[in-house]
One Martini backbone bead per residue (centre of mass of N, CA, C, O) as a GRO file, in nm:
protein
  198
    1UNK     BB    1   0.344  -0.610  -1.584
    2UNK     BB    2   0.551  -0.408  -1.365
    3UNK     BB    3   0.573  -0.003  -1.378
    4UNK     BB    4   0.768   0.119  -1.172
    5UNK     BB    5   0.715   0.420  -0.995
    6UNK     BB    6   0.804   0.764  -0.902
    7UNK     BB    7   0.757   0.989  -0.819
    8UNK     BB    8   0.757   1.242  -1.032
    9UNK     BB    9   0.829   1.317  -1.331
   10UNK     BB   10   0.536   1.352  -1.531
   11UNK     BB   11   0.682   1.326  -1.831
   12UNK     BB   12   0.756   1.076  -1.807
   13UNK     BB   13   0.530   0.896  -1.735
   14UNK     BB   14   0.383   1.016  -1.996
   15UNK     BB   15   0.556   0.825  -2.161
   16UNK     BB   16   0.550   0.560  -1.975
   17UNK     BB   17   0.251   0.540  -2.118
   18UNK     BB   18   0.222   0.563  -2.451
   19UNK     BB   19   0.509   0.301  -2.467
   20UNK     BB   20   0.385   0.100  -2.310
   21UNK     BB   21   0.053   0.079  -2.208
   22UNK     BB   22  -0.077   0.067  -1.928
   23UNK     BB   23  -0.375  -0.048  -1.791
   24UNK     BB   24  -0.312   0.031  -1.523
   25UNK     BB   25  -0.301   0.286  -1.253
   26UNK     BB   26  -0.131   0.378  -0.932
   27UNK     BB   27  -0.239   0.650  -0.698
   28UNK     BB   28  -0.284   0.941  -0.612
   29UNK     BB   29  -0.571   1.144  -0.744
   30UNK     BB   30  -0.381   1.404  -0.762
   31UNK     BB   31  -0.176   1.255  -0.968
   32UNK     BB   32  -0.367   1.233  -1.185
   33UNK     BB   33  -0.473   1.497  -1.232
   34UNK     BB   34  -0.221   1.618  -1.294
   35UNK     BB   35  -0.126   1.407  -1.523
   36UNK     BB   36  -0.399   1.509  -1.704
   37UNK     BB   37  -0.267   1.811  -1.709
   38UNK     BB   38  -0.034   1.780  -1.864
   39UNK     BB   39  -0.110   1.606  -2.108
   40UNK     BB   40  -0.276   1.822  -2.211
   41UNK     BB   41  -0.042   2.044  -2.239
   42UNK     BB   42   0.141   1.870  -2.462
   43UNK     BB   43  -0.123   1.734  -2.650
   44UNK     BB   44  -0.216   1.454  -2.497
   45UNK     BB   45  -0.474   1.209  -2.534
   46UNK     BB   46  -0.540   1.083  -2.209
   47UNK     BB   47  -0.756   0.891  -2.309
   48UNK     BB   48  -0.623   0.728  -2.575
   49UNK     BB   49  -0.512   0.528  -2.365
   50UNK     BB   50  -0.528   0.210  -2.221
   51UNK     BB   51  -0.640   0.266  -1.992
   52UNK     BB   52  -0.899   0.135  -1.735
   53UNK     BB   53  -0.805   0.085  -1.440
   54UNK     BB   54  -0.775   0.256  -1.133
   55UNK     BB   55  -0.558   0.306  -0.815
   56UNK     BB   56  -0.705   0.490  -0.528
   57UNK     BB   57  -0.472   0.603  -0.225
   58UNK     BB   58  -0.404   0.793   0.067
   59UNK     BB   59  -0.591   1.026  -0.005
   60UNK     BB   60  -0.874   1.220   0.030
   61UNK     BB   61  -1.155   1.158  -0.175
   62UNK     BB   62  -1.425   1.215  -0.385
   63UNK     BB   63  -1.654   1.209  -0.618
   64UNK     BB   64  -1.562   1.392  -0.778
   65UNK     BB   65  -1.286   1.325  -0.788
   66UNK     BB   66  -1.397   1.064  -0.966
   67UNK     BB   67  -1.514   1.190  -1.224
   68UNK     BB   68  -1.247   1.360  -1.323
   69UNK     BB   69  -1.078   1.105  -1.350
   70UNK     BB   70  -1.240   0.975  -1.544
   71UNK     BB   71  -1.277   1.148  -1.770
   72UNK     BB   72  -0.950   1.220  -1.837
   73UNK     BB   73  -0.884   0.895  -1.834
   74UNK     BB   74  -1.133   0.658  -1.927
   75UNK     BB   75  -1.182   0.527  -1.631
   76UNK     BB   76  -1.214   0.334  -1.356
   77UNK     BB   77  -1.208   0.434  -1.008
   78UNK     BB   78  -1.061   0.319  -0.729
   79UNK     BB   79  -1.075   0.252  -0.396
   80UNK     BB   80  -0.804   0.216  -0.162
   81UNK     BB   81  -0.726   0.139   0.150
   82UNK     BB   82  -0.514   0.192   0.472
   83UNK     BB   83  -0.227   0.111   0.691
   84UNK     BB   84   0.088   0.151   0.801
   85UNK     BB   85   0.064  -0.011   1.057
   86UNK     BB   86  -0.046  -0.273   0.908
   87UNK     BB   87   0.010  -0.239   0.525
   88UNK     BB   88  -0.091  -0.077   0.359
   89UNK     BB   89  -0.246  -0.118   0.174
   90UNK     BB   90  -0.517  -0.363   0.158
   91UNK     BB   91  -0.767  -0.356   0.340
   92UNK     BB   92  -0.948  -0.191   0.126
   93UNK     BB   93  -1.134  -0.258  -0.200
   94UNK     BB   94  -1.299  -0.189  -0.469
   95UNK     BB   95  -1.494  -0.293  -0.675
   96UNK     BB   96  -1.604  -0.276  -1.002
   97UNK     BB   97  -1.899  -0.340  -1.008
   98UNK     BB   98  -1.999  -0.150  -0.757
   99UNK     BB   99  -1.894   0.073  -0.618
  100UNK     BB  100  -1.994   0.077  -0.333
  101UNK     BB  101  -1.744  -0.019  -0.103
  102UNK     BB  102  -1.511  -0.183   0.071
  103UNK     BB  103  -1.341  -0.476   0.111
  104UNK     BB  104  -1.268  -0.623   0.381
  105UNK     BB  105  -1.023  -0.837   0.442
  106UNK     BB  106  -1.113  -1.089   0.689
  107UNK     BB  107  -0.885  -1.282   0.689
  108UNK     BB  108  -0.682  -1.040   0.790
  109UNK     BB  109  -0.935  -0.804   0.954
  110UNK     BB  110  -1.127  -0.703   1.240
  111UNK     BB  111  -1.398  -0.409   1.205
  112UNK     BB  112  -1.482  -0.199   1.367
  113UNK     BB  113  -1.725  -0.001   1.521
  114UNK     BB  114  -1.690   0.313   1.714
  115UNK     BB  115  -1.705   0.564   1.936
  116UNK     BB  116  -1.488   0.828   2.014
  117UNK     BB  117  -1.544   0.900   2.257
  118UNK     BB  118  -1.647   0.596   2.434
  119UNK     BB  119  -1.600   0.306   2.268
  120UNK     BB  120  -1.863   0.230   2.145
  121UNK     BB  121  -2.009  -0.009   2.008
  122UNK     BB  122  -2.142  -0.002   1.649
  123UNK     BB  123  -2.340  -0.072   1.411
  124UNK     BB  124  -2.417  -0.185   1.138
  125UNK     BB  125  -2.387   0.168   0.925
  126UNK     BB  126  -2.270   0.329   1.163
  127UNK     BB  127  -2.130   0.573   1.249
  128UNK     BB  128  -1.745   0.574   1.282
  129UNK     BB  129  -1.483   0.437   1.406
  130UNK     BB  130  -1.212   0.263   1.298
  131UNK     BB  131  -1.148  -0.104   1.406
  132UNK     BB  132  -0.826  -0.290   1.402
  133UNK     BB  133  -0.771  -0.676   1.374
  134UNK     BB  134  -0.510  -0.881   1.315
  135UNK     BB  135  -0.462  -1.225   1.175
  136UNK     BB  136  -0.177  -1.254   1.038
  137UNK     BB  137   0.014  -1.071   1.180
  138UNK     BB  138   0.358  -1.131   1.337
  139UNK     BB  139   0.543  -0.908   1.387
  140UNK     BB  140   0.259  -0.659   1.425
  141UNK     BB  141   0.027  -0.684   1.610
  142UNK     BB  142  -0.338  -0.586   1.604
  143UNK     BB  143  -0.557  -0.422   1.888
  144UNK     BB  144  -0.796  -0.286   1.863
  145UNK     BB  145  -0.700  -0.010   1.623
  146UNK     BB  146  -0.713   0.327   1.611
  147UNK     BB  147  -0.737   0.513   1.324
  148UNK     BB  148  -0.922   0.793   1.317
  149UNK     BB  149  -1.126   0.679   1.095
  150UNK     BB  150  -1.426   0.756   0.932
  151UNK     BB  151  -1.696   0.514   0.919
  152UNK     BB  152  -1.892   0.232   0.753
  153UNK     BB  153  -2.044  -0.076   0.792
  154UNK     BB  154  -2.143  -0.299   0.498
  155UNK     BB  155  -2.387  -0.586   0.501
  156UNK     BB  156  -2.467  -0.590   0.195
  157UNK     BB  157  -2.512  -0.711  -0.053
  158UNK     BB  158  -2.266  -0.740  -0.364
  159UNK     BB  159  -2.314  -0.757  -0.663
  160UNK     BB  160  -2.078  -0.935  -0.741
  161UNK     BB  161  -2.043  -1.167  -0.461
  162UNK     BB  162  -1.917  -1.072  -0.233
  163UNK     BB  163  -1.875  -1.164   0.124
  164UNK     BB  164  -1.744  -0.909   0.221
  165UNK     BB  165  -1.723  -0.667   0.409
  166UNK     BB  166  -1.834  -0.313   0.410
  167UNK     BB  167  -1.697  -0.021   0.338
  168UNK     BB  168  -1.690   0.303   0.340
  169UNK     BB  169  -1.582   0.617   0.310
  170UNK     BB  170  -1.394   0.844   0.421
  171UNK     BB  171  -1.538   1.106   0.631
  172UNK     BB  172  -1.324   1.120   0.836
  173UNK     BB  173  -1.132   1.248   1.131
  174UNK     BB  174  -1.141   1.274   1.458
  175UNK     BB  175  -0.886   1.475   1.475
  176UNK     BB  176  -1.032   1.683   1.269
  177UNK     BB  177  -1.230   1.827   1.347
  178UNK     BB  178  -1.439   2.100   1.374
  179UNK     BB  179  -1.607   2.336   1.572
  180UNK     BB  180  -1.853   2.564   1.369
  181UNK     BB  181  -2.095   2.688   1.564
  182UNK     BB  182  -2.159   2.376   1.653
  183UNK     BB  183  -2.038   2.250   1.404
  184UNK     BB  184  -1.930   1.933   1.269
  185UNK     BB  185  -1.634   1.961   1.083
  186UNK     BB  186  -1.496   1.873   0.785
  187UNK     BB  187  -1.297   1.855   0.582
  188UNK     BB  188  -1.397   1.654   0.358
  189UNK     BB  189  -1.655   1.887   0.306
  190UNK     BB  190  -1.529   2.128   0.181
  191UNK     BB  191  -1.408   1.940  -0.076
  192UNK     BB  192  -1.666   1.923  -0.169
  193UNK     BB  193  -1.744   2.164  -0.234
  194UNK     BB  194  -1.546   2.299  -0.409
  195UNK     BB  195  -1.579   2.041  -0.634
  196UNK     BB  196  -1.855   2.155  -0.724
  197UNK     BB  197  -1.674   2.386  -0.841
  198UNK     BB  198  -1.599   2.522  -1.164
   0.00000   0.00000   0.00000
């Protein structure tokens, strides 16, 4: 069964966390960690809640804080990709077994690295902009659709067994960088350095 829950109303979640007691999680990372803190506050041990694998994306998130999720809520935290554009979540997704890497779905999807400058297709390793190609999409067909998030696509065989190629975790977008006297910065590089810091 699924238990739809929209945002907010927190105290609310939590109660119908320990009421039904559902096995999986979906939202964004840090709206668990937000739950695991409210949780906590309350007095209620969300650890010994029944979930077991949470599936977090929507919003940039770090190895930090999966670690922080994962700890809080006694769960293993699985990242998965989308794109409004293409289909919202489910473009791309984390094995449980290998969790180093999200599986993209290539049924329906087929996914270049390019060069953000020059456009010019990059080797599967490489960091570049992920470009997206859908295959099965009827309504709004997309070709090679510039996404502006940045990963490297690995075509190295997952533990799982799964032969779909995986991306790598997002690691900033094109139109975000900054040049902070002459080097490359991304938010989410920030983000790791904070999170580092208890």
């Amino acid at each position: 069964s699924v238990i739809p829950m929209s945002g907010g109303n927190t105290k609310r979640q939590i109660m119908i966390l320990q009421d039904f007691g559902p096995t999986a999680i979906r939202c964004t990372p840090s709206y668990a960690l937000n739950l695991a803190e409210q949780g906590k506050a309350m007095g209620i041990d969300m650890r010994a809640l029944k979930l077991r694998p949470g599936v977090f994306g929507a919003e940039p998130w770090s190895e930090r804080m999966r670690e922080e999720i994962e700890t809080a809520l006694a769960i293993k935290a699985l990242n998965i990709y989308g794109l409004s554009e293409i289909m919202g979540p489910g473009v791309a997704m984390e094995c449980i077994e290998g969790r180093q890497g999200m599986h993209v779905f290539e049924d329906h999807f087929l996914v270049e690295t390019i060069d953000p400058a020059t456009g010019a297709v990059l080797p599967p390793g490489e960091a570049g902009e992920l470009v997206f190609t859908t295959i099965t999409k009827e309504a709004f067909p997309l070709i090679r659709y510039r996404s502006r998030d940045l990963s490297r696509m690995m075509t190295e065989p997952c533990r799982c067994g799964r032969t779909l190629h995986r991306m790598d975790r997002v690691m900033g977008r094109s139109d975000d960088m900054l040049i902070i006297r002459g080097v490359n910065v991304f938010p989410s590089q920030i983000e790791a350095v904070l999170m580092a810091v208890k």
